[in-house]
N, CA, C and O atoms as CSV, one atom per row, in Angstrom:
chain,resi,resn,atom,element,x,y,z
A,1,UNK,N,N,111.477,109.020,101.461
A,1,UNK,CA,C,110.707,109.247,100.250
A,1,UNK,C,C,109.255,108.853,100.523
A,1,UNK,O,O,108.966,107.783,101.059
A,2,UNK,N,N,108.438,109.675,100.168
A,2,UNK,CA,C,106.645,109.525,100.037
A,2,UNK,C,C,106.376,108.614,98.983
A,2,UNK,O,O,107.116,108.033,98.189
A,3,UNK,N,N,105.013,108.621,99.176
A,3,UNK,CA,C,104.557,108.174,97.973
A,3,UNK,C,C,104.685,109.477,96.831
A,3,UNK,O,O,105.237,109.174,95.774
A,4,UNK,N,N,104.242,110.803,96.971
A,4,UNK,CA,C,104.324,111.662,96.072
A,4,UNK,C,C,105.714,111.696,95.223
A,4,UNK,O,O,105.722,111.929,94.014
A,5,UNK,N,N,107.027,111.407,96.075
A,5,UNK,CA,C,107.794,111.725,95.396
A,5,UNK,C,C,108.443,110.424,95.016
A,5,UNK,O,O,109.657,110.454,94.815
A,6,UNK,N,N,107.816,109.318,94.895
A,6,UNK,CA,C,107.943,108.237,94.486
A,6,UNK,C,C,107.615,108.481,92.860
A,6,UNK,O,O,108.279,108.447,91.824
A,7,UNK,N,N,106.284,108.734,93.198
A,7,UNK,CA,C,105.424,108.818,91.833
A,7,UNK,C,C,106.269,109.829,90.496
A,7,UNK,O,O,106.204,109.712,89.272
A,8,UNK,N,N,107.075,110.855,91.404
A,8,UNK,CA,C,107.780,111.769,90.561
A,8,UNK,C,C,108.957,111.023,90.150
A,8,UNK,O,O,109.403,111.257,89.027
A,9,UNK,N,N,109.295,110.513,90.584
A,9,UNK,CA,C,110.840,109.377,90.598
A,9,UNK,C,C,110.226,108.355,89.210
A,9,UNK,O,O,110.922,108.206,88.205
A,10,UNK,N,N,109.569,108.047,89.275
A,10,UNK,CA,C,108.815,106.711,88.892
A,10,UNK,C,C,108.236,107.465,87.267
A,10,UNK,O,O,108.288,106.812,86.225
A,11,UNK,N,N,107.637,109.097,87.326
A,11,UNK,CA,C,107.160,109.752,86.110
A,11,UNK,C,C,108.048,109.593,85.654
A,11,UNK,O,O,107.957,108.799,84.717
A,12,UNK,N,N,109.274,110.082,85.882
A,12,UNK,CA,C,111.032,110.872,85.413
A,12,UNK,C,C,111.810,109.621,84.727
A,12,UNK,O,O,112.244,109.567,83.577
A,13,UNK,N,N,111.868,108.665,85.704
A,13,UNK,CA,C,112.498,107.433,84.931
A,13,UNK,C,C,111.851,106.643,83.857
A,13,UNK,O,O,112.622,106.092,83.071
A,14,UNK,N,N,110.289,106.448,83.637
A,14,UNK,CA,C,109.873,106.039,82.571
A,14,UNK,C,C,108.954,107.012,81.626
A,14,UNK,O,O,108.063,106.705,80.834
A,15,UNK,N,N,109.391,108.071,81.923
A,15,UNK,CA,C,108.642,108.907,80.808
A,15,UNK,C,C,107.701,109.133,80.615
A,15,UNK,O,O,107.347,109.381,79.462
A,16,UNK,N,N,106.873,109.154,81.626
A,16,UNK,CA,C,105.231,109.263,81.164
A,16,UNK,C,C,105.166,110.420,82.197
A,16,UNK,O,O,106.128,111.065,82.614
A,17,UNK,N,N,103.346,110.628,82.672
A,17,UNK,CA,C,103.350,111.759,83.437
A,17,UNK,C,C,103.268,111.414,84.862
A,17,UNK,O,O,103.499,110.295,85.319
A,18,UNK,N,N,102.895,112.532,85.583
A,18,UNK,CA,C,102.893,112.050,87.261
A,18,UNK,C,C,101.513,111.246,87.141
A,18,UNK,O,O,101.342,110.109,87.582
A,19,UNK,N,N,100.346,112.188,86.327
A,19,UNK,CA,C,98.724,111.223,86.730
A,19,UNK,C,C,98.753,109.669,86.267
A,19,UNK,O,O,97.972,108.848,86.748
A,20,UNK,N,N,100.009,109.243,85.005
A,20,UNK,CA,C,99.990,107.906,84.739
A,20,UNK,C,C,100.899,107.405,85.425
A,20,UNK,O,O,101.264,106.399,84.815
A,21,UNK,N,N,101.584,107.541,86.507
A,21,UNK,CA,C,102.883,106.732,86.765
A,21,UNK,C,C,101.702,106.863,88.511
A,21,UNK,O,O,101.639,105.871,89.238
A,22,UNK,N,N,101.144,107.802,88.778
A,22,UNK,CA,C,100.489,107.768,90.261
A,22,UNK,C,C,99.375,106.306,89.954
A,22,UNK,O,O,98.950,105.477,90.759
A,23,UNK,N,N,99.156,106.434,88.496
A,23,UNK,CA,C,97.688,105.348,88.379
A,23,UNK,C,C,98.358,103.874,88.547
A,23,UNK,O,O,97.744,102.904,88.990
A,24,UNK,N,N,99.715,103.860,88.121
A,24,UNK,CA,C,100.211,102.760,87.638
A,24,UNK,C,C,100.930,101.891,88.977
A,24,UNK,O,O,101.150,100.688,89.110
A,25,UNK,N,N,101.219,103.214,90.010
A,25,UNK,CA,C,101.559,102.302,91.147
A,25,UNK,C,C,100.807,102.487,91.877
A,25,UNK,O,O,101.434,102.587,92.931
A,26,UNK,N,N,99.363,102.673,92.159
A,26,UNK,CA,C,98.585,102.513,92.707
A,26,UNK,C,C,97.985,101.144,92.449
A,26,UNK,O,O,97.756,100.355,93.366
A,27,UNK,N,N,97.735,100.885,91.165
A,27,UNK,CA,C,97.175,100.128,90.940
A,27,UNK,C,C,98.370,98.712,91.381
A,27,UNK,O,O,97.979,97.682,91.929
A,28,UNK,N,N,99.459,98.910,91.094
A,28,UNK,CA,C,100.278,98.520,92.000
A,28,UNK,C,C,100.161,97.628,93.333
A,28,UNK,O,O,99.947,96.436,93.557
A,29,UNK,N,N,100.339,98.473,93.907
A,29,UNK,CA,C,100.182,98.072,94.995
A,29,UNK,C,C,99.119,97.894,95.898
A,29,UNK,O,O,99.308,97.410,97.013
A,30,UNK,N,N,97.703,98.350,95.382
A,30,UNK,CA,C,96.406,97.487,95.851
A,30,UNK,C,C,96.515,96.382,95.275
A,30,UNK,O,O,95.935,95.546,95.967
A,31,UNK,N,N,97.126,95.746,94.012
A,31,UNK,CA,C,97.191,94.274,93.559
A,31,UNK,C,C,97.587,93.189,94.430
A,31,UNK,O,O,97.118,92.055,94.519
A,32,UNK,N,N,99.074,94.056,95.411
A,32,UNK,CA,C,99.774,93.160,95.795
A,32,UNK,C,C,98.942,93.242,97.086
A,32,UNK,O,O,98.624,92.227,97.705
A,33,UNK,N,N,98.586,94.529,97.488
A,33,UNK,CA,C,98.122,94.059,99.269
A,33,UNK,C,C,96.635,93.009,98.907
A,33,UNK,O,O,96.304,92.050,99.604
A,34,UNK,N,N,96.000,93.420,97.831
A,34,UNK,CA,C,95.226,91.939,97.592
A,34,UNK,C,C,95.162,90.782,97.680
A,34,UNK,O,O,94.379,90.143,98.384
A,35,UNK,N,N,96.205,90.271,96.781
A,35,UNK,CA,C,97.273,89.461,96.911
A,35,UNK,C,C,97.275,88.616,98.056
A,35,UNK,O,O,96.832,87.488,98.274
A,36,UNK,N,N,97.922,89.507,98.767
A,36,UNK,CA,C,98.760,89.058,100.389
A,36,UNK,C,C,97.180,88.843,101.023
A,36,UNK,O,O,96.902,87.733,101.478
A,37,UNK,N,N,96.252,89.830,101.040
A,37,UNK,CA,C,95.374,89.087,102.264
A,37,UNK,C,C,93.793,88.088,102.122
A,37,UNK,O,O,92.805,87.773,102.785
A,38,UNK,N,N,94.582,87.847,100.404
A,38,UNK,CA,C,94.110,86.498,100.243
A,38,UNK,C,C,94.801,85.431,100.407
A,38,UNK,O,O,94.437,84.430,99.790
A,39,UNK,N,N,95.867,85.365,101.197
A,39,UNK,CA,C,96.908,84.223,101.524
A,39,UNK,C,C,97.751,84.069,100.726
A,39,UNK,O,O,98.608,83.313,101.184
A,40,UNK,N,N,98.081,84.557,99.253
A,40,UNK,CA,C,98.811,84.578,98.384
A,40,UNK,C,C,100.502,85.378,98.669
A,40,UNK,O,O,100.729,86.421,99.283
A,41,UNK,N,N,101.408,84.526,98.032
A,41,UNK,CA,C,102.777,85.754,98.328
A,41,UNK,C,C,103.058,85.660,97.009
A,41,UNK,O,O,103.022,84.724,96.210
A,42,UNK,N,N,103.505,87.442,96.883
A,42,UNK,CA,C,103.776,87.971,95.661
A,42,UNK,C,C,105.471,88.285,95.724
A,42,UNK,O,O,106.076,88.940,96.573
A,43,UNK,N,N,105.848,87.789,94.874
A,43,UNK,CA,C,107.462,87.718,94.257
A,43,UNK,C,C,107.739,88.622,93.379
A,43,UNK,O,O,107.330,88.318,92.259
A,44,UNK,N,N,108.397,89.846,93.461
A,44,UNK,CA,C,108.764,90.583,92.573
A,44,UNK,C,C,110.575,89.936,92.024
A,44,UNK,O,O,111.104,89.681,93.106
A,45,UNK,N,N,111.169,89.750,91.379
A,45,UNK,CA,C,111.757,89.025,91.306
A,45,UNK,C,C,113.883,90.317,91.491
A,45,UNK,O,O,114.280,91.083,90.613
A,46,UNK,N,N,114.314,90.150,92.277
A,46,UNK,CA,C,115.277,91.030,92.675
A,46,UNK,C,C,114.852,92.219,93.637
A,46,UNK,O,O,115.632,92.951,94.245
A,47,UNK,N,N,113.677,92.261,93.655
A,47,UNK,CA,C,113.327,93.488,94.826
A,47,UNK,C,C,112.843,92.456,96.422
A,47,UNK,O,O,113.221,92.720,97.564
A,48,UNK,N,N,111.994,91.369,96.034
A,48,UNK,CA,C,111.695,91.074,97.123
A,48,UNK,C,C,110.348,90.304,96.964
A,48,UNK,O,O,109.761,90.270,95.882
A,49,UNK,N,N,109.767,89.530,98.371
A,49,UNK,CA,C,108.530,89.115,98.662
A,49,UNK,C,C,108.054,89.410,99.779
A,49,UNK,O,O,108.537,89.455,100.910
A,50,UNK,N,N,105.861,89.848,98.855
A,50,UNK,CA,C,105.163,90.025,100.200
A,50,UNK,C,C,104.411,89.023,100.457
A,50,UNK,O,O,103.760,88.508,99.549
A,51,UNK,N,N,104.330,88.331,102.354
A,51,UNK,CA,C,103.625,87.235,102.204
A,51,UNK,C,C,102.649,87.647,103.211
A,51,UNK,O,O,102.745,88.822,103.566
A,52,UNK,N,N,101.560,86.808,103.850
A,52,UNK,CA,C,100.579,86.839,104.645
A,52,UNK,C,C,101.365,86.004,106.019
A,52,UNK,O,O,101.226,84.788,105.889
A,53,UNK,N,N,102.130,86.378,107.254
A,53,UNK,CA,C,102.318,85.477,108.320
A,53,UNK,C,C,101.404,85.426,109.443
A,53,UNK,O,O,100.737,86.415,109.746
A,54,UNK,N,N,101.342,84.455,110.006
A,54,UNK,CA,C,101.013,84.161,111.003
A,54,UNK,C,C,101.484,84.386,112.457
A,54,UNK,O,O,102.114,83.508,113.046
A,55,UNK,N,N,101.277,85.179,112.843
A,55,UNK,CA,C,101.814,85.638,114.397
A,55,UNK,C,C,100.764,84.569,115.657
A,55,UNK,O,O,99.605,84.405,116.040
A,56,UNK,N,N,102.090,84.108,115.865
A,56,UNK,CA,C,100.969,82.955,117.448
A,56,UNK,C,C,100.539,84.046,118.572
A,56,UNK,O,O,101.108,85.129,118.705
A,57,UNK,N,N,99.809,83.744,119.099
A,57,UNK,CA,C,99.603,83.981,120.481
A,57,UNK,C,C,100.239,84.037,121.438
A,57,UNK,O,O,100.840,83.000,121.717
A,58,UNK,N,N,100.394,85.101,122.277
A,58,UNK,CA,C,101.181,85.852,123.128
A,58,UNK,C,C,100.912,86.279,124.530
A,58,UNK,O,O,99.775,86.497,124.949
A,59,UNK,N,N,102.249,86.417,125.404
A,59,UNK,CA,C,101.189,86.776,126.648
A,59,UNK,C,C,101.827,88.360,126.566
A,59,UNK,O,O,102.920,88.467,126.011
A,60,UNK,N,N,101.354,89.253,126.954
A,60,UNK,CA,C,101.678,91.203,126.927
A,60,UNK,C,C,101.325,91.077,128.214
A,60,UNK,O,O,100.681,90.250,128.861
A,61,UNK,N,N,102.054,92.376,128.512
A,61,UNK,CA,C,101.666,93.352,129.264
A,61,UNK,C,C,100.876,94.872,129.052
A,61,UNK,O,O,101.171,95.734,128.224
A,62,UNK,N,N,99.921,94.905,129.941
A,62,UNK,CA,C,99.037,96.326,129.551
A,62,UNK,C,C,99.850,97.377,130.405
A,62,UNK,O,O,100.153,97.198,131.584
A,63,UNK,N,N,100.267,98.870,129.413
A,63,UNK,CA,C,101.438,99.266,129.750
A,63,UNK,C,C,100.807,100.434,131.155
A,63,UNK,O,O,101.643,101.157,131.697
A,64,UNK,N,N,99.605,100.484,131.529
A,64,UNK,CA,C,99.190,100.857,132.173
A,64,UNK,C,C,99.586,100.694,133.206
A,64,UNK,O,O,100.480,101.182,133.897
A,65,UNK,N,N,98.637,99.723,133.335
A,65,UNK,CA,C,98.579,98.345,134.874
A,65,UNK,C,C,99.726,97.524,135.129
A,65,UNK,O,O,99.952,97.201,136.295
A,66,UNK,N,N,100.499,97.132,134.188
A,66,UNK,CA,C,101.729,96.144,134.060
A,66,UNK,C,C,100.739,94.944,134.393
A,66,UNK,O,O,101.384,93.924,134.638
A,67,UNK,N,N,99.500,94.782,134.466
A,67,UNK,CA,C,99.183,93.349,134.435
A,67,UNK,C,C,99.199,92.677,132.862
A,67,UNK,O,O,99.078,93.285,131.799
A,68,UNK,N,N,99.370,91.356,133.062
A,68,UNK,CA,C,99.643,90.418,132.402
A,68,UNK,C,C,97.877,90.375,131.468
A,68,UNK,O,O,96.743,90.221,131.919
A,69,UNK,N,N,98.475,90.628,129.807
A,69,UNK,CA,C,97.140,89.804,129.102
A,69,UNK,C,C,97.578,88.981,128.439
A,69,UNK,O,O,98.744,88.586,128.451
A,70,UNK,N,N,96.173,88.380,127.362
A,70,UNK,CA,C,96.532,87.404,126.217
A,70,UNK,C,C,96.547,88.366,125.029
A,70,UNK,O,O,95.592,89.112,124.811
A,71,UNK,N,N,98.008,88.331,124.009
A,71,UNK,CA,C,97.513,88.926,122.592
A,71,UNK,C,C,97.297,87.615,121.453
A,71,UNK,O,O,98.027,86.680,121.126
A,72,UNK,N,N,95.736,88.107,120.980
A,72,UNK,CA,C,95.725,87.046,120.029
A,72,UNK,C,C,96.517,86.357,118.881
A,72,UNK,O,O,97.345,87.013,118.249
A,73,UNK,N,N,96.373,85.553,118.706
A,73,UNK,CA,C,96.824,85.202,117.201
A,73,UNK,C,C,96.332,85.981,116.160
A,73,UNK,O,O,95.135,86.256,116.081
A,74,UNK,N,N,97.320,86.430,115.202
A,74,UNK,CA,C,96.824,86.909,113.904
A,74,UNK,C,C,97.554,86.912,112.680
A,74,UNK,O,O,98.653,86.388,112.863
A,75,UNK,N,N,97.364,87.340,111.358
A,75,UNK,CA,C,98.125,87.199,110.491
A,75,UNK,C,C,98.701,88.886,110.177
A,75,UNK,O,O,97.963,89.826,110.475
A,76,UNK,N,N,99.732,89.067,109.710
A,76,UNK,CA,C,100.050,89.986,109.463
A,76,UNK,C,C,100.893,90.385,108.128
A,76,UNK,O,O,101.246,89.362,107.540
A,77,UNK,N,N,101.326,91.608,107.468
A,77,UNK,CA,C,101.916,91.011,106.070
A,77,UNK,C,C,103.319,91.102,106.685
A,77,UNK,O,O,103.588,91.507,107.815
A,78,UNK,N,N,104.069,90.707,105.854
A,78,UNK,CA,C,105.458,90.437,105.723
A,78,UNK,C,C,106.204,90.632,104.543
A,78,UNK,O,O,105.580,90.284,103.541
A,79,UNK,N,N,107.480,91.132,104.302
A,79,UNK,CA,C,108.239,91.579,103.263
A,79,UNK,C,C,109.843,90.878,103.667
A,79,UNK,O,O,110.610,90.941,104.628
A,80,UNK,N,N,109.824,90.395,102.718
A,80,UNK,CA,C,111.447,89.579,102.421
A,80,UNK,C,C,112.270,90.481,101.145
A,80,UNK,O,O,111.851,90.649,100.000
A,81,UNK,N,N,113.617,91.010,101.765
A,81,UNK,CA,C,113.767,91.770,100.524
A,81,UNK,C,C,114.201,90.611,99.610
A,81,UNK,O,O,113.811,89.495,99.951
A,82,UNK,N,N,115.111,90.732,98.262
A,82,UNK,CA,C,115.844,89.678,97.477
A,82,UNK,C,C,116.899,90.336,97.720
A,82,UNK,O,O,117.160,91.364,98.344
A,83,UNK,N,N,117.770,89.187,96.815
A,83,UNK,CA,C,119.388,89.254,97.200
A,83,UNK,C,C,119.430,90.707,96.465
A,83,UNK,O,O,120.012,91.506,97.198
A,84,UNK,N,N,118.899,91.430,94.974
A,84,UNK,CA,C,119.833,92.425,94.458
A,84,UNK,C,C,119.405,93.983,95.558
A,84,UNK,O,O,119.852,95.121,95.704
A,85,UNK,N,N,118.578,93.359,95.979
A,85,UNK,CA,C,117.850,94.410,97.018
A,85,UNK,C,C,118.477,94.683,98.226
A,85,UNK,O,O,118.672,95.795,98.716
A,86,UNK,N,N,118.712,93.847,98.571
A,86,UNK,CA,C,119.945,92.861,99.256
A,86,UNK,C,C,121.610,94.002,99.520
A,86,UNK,O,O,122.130,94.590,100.469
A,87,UNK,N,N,121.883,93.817,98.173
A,87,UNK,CA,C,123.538,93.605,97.988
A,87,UNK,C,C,123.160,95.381,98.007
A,87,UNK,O,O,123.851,96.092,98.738
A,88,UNK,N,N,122.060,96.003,97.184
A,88,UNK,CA,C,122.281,97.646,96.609
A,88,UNK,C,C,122.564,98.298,98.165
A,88,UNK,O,O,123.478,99.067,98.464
A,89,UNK,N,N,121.185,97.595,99.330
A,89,UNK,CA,C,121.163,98.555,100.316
A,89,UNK,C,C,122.938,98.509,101.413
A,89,UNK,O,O,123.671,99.417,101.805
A,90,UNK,N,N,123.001,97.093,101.544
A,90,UNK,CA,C,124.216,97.075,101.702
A,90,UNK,C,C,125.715,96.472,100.662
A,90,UNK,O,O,125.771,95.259,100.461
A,91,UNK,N,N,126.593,97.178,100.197
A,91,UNK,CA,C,127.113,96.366,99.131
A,91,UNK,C,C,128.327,95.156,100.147
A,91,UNK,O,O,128.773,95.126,101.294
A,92,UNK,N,N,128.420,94.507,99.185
A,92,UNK,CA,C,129.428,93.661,100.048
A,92,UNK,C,C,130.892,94.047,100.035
A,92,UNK,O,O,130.871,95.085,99.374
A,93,UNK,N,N,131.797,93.886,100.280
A,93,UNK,CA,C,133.434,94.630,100.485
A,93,UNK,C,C,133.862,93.928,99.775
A,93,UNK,O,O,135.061,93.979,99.503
């Protein structure tokens, strides 16, 4: 699924149109990537959390050369689903 046919999913189930349901998760989800790369983690509560992690420093290989580099440290986002998010994608037996 796209974003386009998100937005149609998203018109259909709450009744409004595609231009208000496209505004509404847009606005969406620039909140949350905001959010996150101001160090903040956002909790949707049964779907999941996005946080800001920290990835250490690394040694790679350049796939060229096969010589050995350094990859820096950096932060990156991260997504934790929740449990009902959880149980839907896989159910339990």
């Amino acid at each position: 699924m796209n974003k386009g046919e998100l937005i149609d999913k998203v018109a259909e189930k709450a009744q409004v149109t595609k231009k208000q349901a496209d505004a509404v998760l847009t606005a969406a989800i620039d909140s949350i990537m905001e959010a996150v790369s101001k160090g903040d983690k956002v909790t949707l509560v049964g779907f999941g959390s996005f946080e800001p992690r920290e990835r250490k420093a690394r040694e790679g290989r350049n796939p060229k050369t096969g010589e050995a580099m350094e990859i820096p440290a950096t932060k990156v986002p991260a997504f934790s689903a929740g449990k009902l998010f959880k149980e839907m994608v896989a159910p339990e037996k």
